[in-house]
C-alpha positions as CSV (number, residue, x, y, z in Angstrom):
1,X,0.0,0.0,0.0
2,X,1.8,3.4,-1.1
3,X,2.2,6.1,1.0
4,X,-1.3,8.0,2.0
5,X,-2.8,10.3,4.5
6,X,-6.4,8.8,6.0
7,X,-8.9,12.1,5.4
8,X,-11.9,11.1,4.5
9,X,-13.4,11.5,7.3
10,X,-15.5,14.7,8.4
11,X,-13.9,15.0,11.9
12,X,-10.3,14.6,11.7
13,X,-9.7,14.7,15.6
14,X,-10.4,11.0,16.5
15,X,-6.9,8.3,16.1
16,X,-7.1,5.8,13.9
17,X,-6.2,2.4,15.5
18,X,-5.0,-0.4,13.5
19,X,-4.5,-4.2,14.7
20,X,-2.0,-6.0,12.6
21,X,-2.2,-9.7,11.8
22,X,-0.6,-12.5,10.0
23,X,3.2,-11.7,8.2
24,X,5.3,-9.3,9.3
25,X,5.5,-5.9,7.7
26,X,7.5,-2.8,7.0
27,X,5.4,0.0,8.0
28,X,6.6,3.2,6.7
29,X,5.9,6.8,8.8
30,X,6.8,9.8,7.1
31,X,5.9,13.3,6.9
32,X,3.1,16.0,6.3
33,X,4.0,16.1,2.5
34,X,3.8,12.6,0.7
35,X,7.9,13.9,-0.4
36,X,9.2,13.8,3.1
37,X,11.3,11.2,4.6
38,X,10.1,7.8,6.1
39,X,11.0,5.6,8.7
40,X,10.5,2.0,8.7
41,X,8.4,-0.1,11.6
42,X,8.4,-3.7,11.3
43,X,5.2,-5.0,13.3
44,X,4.2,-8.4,13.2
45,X,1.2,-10.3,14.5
46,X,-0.6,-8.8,17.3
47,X,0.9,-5.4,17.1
48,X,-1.3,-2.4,17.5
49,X,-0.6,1.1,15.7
50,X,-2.2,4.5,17.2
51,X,-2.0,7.6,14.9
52,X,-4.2,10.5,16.4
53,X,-3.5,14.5,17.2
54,X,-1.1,15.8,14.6
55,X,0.6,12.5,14.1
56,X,-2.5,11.4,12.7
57,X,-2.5,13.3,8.9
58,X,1.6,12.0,8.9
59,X,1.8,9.9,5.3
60,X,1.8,6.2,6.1
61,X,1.9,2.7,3.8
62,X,3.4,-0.6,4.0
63,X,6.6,-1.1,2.0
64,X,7.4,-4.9,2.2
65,X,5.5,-7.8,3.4
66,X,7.4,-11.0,4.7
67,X,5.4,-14.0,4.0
68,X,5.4,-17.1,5.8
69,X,6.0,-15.3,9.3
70,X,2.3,-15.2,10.8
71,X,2.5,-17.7,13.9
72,X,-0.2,-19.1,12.7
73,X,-0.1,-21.1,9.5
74,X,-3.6,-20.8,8.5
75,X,-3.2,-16.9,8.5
76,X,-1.0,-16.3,5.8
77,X,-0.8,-13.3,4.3
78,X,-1.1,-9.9,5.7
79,X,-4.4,-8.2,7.3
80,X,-4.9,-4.8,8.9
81,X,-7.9,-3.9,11.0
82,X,-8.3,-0.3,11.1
83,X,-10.5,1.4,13.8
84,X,-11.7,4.8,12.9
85,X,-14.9,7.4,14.1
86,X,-16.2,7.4,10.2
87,X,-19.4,9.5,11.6
């Protein structure tokens, strides 16, 4: 998933909470402009990722997925459950 901001929503003040599960991942964090520089997060299975108050319009994405990490074999591939106040 390349790098995007998360605005569709009318009020921008709630975080959006995402649950990561199955393979491993590079998530990539980078600025207010979709030019600025990223840093990488690998989160795995389990891991949960906050983005709310100004860190919340920061471009984010996935750069790489590692398959055949997910602890559990039947989950392969990569899913992300994001939480959000769409209302």
């Amino acid at each position: 998933m390349g790098l995007h901001q998360d605005r569709d929503e009318a009020d921008l003040s709630h975080p959006i909470v995402t649950v990561c599960l199955g393979d491993d991942a590079d998530f990539l964090i980078g600025g207010f402009g979709r030019t600025d520089k990223t840093q990488s997060l690998r989160v795995s299975h389990g891991d949960a990722l906050i983005m709310g108050g100004a860190s919340r319009m920061r471009f984010h994405g996935v750069r790489k997925i590692y398959p055949g990490t997910s602890p559990l074999p039947a989950l392969g591939g990569r899913y992300s459950l994001a939480f959000r106040k769409a209302l």
